[in-house]
PyMOL Python script that loads the backbone (N, CA, C, O; Angstrom):
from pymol import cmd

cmd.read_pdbstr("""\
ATOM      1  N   UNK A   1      -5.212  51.024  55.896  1.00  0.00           N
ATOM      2  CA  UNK A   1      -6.108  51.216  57.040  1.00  0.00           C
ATOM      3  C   UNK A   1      -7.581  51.196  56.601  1.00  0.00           C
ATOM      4  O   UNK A   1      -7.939  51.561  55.481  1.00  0.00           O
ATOM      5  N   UNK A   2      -8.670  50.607  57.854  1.00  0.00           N
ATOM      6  CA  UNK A   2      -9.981  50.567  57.025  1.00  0.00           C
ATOM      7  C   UNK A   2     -10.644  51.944  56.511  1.00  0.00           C
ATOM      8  O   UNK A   2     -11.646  51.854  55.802  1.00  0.00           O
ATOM      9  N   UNK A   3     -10.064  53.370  56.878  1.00  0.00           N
ATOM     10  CA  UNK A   3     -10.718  54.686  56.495  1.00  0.00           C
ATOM     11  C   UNK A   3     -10.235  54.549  55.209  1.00  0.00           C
ATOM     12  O   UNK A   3     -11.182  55.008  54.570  1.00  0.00           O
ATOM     13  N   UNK A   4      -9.315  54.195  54.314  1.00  0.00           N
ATOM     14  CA  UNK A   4      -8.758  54.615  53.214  1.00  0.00           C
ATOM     15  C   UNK A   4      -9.340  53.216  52.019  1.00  0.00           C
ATOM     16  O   UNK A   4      -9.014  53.113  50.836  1.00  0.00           O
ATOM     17  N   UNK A   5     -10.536  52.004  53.044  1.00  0.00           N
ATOM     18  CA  UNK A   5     -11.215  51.375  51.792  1.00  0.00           C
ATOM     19  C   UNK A   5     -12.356  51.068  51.402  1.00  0.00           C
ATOM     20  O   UNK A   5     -13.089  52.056  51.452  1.00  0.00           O
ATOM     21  N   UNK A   6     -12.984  49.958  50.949  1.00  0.00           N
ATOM     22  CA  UNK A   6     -14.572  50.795  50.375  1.00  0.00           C
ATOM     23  C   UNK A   6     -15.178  49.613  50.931  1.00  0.00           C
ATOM     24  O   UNK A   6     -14.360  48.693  50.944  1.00  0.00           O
ATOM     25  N   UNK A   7     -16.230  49.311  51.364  1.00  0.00           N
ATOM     26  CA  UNK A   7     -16.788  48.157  51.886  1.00  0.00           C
ATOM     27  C   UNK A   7     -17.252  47.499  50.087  1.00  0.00           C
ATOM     28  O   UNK A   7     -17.428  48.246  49.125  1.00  0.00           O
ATOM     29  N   UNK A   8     -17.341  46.247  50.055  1.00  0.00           N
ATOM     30  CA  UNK A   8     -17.953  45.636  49.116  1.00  0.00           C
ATOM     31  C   UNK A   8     -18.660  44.152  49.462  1.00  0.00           C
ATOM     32  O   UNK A   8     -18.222  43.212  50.126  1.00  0.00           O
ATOM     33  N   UNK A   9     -20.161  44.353  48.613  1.00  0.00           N
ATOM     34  CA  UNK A   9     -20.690  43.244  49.304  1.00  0.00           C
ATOM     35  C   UNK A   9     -20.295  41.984  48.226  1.00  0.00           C
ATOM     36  O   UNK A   9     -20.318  41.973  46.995  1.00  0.00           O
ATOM     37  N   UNK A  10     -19.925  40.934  49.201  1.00  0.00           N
ATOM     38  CA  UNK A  10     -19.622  39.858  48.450  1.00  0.00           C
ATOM     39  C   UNK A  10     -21.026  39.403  47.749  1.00  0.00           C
ATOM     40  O   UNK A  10     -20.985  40.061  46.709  1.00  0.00           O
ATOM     41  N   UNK A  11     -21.920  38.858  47.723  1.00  0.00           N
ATOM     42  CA  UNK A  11     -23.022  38.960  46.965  1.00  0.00           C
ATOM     43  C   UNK A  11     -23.497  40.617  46.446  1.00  0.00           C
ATOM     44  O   UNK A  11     -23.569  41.667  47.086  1.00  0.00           O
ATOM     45  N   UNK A  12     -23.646  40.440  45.661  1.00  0.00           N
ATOM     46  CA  UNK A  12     -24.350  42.427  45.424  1.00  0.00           C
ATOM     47  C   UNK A  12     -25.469  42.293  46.094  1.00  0.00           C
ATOM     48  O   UNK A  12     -25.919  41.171  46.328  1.00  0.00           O
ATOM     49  N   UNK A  13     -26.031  43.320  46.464  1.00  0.00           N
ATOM     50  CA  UNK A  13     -27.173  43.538  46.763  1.00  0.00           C
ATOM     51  C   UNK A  13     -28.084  44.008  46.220  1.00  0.00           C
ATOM     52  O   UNK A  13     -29.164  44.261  46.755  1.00  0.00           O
ATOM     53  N   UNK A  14     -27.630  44.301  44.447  1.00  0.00           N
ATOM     54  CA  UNK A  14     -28.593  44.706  43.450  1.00  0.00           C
ATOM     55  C   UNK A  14     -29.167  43.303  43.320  1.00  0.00           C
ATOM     56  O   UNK A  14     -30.333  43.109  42.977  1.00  0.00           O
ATOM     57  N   UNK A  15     -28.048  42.042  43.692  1.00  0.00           N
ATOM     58  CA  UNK A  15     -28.838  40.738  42.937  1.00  0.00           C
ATOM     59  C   UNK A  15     -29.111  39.655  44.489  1.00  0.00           C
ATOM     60  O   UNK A  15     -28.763  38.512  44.785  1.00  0.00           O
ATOM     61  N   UNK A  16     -29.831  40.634  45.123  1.00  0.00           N
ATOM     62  CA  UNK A  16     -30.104  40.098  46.594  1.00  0.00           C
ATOM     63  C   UNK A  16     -29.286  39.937  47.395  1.00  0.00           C
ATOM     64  O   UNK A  16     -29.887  39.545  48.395  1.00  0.00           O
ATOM     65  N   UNK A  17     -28.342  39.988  47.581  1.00  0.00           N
ATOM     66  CA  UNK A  17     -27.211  40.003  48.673  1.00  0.00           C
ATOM     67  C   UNK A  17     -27.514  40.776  50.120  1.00  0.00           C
ATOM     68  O   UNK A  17     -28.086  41.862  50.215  1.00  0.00           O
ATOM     69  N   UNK A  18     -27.160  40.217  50.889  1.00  0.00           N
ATOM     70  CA  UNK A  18     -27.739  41.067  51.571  1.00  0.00           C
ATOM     71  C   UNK A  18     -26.400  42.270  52.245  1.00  0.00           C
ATOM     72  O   UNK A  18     -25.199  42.301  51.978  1.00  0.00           O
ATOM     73  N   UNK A  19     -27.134  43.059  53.078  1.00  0.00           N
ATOM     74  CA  UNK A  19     -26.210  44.043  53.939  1.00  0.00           C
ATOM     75  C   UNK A  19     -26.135  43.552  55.516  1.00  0.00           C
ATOM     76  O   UNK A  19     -26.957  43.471  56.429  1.00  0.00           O
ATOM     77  N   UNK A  20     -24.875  43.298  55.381  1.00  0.00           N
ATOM     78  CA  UNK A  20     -24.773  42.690  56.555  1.00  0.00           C
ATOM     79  C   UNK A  20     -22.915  42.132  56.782  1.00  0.00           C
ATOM     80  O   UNK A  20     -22.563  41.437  55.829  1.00  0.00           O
ATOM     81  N   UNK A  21     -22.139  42.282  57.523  1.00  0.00           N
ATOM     82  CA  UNK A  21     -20.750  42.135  57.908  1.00  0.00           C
ATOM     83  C   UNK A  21     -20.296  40.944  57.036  1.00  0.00           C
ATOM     84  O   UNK A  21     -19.355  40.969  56.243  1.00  0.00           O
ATOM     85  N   UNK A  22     -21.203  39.771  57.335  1.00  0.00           N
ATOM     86  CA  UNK A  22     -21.011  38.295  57.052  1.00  0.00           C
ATOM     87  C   UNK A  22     -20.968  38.328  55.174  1.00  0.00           C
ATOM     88  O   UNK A  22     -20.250  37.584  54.506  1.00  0.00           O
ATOM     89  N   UNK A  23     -21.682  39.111  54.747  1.00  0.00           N
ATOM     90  CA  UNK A  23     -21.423  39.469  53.317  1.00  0.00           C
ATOM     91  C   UNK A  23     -20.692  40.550  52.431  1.00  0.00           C
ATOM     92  O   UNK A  23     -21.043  40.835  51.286  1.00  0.00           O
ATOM     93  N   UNK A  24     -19.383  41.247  53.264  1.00  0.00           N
ATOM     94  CA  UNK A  24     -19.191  41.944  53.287  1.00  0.00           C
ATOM     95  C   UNK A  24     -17.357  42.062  53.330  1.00  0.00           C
ATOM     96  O   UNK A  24     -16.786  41.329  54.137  1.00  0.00           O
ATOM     97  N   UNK A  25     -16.646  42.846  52.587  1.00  0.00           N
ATOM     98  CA  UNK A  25     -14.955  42.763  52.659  1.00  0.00           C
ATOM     99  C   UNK A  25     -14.753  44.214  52.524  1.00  0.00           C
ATOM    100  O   UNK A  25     -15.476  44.867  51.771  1.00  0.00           O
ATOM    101  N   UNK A  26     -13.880  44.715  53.162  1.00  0.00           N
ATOM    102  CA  UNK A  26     -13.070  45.732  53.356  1.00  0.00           C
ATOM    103  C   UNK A  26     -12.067  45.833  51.670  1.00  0.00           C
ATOM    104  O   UNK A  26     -11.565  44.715  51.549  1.00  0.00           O
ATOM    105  N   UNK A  27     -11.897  46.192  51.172  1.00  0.00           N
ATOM    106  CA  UNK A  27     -10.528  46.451  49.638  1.00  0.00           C
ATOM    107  C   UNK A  27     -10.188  47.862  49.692  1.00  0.00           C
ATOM    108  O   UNK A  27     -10.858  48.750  50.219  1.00  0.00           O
ATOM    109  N   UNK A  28      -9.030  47.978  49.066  1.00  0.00           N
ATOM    110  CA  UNK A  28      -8.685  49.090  48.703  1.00  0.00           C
ATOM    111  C   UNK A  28      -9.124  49.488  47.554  1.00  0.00           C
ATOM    112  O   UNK A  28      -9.333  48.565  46.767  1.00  0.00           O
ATOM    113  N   UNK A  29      -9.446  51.057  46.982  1.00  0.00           N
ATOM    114  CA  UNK A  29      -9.937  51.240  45.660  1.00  0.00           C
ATOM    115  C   UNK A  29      -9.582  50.113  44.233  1.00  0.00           C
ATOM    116  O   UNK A  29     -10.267  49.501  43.414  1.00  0.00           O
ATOM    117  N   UNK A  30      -7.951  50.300  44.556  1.00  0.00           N
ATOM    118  CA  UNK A  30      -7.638  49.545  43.487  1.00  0.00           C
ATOM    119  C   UNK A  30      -8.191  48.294  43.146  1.00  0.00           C
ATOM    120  O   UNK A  30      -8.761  48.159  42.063  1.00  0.00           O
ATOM    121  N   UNK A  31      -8.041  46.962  44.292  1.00  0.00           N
ATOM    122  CA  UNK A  31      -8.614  45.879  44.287  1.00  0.00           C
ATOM    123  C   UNK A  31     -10.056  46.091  44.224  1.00  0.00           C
ATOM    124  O   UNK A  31     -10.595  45.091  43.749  1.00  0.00           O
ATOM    125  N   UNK A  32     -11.040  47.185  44.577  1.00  0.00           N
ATOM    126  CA  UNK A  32     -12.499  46.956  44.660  1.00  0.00           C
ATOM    127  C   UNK A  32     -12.699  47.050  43.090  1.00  0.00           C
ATOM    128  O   UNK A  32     -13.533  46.450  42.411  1.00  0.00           O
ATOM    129  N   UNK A  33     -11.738  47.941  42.686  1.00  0.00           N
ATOM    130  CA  UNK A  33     -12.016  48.027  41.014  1.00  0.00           C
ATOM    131  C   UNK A  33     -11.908  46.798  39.984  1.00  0.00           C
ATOM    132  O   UNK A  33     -12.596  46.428  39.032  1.00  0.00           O
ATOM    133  N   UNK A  34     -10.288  46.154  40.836  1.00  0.00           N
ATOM    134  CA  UNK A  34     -10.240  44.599  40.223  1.00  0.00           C
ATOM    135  C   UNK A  34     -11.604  43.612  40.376  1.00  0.00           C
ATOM    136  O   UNK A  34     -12.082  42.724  39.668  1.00  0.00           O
ATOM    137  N   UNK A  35     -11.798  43.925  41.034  1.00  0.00           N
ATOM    138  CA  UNK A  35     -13.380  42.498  41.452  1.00  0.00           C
ATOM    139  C   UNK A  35     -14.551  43.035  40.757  1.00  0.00           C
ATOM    140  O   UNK A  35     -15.041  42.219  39.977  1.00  0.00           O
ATOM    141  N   UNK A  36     -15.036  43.962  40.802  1.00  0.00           N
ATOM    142  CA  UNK A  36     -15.340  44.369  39.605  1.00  0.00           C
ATOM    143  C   UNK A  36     -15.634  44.770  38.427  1.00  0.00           C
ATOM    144  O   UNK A  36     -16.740  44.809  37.888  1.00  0.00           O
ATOM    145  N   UNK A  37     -14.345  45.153  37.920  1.00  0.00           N
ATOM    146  CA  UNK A  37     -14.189  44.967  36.576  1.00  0.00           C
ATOM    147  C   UNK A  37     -13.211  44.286  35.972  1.00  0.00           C
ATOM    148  O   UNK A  37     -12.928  44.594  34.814  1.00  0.00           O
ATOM    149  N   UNK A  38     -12.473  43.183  36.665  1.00  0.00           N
ATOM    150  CA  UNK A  38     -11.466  42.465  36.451  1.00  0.00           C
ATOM    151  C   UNK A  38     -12.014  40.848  36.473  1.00  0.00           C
ATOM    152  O   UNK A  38     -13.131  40.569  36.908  1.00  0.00           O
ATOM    153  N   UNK A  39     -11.481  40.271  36.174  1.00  0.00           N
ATOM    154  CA  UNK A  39     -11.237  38.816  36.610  1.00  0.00           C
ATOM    155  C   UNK A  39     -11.437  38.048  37.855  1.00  0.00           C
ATOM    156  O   UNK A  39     -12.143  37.079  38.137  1.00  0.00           O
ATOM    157  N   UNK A  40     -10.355  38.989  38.705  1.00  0.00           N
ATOM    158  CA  UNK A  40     -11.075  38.114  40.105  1.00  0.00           C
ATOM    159  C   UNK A  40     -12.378  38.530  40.571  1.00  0.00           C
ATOM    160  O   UNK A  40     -13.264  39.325  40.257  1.00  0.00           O
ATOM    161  N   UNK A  41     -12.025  37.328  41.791  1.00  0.00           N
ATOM    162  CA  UNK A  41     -13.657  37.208  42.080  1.00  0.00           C
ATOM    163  C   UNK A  41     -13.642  36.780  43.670  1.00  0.00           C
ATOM    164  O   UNK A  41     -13.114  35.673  43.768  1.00  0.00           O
ATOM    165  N   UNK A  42     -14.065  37.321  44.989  1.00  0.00           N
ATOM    166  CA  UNK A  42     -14.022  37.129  46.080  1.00  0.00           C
ATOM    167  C   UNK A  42     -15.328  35.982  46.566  1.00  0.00           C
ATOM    168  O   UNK A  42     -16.320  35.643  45.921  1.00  0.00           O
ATOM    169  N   UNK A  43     -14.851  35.538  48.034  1.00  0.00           N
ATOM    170  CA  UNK A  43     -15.905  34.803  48.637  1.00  0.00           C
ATOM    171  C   UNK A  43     -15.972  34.299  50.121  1.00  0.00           C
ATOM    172  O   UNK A  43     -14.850  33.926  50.466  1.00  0.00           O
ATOM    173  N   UNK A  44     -16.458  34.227  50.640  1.00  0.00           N
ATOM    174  CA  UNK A  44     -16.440  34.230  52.039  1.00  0.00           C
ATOM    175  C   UNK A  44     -16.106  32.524  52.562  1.00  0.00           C
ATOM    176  O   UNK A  44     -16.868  31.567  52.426  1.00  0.00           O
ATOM    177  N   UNK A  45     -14.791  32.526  53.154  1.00  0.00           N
ATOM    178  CA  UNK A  45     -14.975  30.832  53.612  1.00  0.00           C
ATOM    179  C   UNK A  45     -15.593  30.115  54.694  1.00  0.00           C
ATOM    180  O   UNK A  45     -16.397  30.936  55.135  1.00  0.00           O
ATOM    181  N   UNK A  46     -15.669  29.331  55.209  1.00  0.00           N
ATOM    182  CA  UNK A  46     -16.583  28.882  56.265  1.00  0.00           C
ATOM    183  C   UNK A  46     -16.245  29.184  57.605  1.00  0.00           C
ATOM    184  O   UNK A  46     -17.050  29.216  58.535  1.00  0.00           O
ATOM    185  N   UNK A  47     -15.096  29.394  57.673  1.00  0.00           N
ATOM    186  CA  UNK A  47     -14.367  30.418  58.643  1.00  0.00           C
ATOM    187  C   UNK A  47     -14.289  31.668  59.112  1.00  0.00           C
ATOM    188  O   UNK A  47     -13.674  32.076  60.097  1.00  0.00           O
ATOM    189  N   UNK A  48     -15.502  32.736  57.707  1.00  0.00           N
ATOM    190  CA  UNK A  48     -15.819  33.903  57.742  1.00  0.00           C
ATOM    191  C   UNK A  48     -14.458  34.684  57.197  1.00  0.00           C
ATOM    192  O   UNK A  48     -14.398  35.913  57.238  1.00  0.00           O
ATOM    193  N   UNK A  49     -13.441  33.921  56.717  1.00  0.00           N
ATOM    194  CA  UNK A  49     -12.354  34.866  56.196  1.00  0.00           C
ATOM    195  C   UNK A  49     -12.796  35.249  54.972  1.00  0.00           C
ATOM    196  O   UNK A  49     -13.745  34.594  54.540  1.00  0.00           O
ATOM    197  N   UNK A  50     -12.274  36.341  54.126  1.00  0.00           N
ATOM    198  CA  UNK A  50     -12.210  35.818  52.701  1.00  0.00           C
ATOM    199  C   UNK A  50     -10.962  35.603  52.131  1.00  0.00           C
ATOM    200  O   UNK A  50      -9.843  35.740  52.626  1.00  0.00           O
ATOM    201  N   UNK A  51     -11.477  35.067  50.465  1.00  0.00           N
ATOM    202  CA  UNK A  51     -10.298  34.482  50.017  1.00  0.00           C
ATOM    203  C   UNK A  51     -10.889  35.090  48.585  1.00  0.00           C
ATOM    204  O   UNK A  51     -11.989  35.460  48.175  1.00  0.00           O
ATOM    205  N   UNK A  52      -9.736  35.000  48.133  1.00  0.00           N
ATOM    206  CA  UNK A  52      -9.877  35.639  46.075  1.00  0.00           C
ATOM    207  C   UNK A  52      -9.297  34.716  45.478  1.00  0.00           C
ATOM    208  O   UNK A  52      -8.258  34.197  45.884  1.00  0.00           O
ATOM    209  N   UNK A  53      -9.848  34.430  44.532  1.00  0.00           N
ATOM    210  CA  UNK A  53     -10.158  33.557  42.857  1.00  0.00           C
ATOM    211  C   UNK A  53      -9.544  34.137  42.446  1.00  0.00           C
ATOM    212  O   UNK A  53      -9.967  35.293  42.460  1.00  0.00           O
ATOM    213  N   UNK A  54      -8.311  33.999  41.846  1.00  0.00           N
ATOM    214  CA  UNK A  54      -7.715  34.920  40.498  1.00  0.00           C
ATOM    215  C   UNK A  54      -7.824  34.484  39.251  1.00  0.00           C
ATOM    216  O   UNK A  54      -7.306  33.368  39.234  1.00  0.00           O
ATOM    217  N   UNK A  55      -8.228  34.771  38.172  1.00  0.00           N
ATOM    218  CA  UNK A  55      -8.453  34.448  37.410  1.00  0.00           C
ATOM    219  C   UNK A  55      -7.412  33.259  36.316  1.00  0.00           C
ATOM    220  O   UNK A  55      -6.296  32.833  36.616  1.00  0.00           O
ATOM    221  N   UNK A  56      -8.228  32.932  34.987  1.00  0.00           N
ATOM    222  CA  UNK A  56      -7.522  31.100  34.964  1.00  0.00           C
ATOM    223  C   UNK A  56      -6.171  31.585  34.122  1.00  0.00           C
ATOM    224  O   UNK A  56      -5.421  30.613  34.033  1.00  0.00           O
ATOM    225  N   UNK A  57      -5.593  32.783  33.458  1.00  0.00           N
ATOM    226  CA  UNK A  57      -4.954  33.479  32.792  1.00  0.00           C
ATOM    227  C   UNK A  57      -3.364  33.768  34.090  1.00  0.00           C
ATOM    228  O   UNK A  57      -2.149  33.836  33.907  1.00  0.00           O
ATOM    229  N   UNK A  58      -4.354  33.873  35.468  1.00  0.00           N
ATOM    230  CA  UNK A  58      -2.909  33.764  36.518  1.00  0.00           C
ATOM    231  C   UNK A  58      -2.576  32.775  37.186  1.00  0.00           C
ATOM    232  O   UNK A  58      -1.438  32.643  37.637  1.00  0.00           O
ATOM    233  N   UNK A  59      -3.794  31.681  37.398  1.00  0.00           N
ATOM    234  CA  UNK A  59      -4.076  30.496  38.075  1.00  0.00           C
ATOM    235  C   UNK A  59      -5.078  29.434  36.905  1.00  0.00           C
ATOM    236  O   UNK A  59      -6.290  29.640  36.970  1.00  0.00           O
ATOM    237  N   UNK A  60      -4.671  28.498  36.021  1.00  0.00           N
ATOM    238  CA  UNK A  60      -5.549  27.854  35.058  1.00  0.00           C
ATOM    239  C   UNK A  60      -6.516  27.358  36.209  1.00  0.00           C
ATOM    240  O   UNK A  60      -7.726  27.319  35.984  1.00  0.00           O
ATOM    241  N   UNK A  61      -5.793  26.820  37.956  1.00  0.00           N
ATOM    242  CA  UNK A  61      -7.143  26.051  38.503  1.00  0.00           C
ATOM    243  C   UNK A  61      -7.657  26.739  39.791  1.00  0.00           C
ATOM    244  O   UNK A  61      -7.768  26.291  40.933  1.00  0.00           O
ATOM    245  N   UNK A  62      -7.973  28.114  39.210  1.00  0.00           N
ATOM    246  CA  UNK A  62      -8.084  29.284  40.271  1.00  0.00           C
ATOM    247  C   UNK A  62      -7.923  28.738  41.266  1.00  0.00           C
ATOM    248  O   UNK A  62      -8.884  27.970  41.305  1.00  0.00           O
ATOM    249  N   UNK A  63      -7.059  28.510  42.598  1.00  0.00           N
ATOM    250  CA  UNK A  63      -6.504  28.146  43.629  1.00  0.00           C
ATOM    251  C   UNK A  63      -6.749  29.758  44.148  1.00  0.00           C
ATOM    252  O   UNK A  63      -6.505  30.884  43.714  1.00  0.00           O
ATOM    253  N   UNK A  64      -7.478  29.064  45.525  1.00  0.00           N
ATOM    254  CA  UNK A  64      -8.291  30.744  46.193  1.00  0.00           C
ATOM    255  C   UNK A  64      -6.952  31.422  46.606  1.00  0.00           C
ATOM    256  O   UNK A  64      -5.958  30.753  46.323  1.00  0.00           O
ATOM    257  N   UNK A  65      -6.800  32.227  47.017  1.00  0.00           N
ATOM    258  CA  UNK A  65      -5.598  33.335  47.968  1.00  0.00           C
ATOM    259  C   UNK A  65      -6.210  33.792  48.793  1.00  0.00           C
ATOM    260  O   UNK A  65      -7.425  33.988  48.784  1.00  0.00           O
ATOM    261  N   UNK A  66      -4.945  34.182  50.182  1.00  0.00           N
ATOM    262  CA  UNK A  66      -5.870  35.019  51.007  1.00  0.00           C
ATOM    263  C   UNK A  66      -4.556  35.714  51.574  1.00  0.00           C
ATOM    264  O   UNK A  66      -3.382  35.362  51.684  1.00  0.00           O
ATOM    265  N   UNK A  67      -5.369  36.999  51.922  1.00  0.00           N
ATOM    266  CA  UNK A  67      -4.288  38.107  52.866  1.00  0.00           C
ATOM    267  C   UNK A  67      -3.983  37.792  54.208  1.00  0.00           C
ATOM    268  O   UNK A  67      -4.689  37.889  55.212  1.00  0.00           O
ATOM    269  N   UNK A  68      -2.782  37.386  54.065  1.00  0.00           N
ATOM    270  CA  UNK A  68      -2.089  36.933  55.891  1.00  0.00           C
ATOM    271  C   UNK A  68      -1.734  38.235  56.223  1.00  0.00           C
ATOM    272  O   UNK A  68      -1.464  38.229  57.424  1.00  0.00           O
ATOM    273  N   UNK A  69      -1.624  39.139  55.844  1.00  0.00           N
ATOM    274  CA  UNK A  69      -0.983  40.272  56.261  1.00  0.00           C
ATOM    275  C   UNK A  69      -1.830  40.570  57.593  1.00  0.00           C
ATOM    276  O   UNK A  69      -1.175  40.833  58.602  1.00  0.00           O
ATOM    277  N   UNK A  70      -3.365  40.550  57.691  1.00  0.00           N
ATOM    278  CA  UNK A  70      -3.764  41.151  58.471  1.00  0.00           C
ATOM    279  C   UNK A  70      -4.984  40.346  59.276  1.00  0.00           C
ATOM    280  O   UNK A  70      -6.207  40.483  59.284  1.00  0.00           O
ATOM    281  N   UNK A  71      -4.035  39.417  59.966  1.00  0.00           N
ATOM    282  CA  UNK A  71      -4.800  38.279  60.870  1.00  0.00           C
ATOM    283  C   UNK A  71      -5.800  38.653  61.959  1.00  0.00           C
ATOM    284  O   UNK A  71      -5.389  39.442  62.811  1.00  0.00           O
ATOM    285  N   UNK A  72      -6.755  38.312  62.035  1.00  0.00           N
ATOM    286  CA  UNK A  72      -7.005  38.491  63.320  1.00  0.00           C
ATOM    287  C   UNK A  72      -6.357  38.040  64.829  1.00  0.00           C
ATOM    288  O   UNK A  72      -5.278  37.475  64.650  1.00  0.00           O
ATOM    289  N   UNK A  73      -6.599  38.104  65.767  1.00  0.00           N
ATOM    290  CA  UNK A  73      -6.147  37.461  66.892  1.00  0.00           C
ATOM    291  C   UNK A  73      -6.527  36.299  67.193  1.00  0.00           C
ATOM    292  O   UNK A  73      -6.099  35.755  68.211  1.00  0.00           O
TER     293      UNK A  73
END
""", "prot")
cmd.dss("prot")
cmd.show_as("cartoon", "prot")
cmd.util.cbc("prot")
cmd.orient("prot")
């Protein structure tokens, strides 16, 4: 549920990113920890979904992923 995750900005905003929805993903602790101190790596598609990069150790031609679990309408 979104109370139990951490907002993260897909650009940081230490390195200009801005604050704002459109730059922005919902994760759970665990995964916010993966994207930042892990391998993957998130990004917003032109569709406004996001999708995750997993790194070349799980994917050699990082082929993006994305969560169907929780579609919009």
């Amino acid at each position: 549920p979104p109370q139990w995750c951490d907002g993260h900005h897909v650009h940081a905003w230490a390195d200009g990113g801005t604050t704002c929805l459109t730059n922005s993903v919902l994760l759970c602790g665990f995964h916010h920890r993966e994207i930042h101190h892990g391998h993957w790596q998130v990004r917003i598609r032109t569709d406004g979904f996001p999708e995750f990069l997993p790194p070349a150790f799980i994917d050699p031609l990082r082929r993006p992923v994305q969560n169907t679990l929780h579609r919009r309408c």
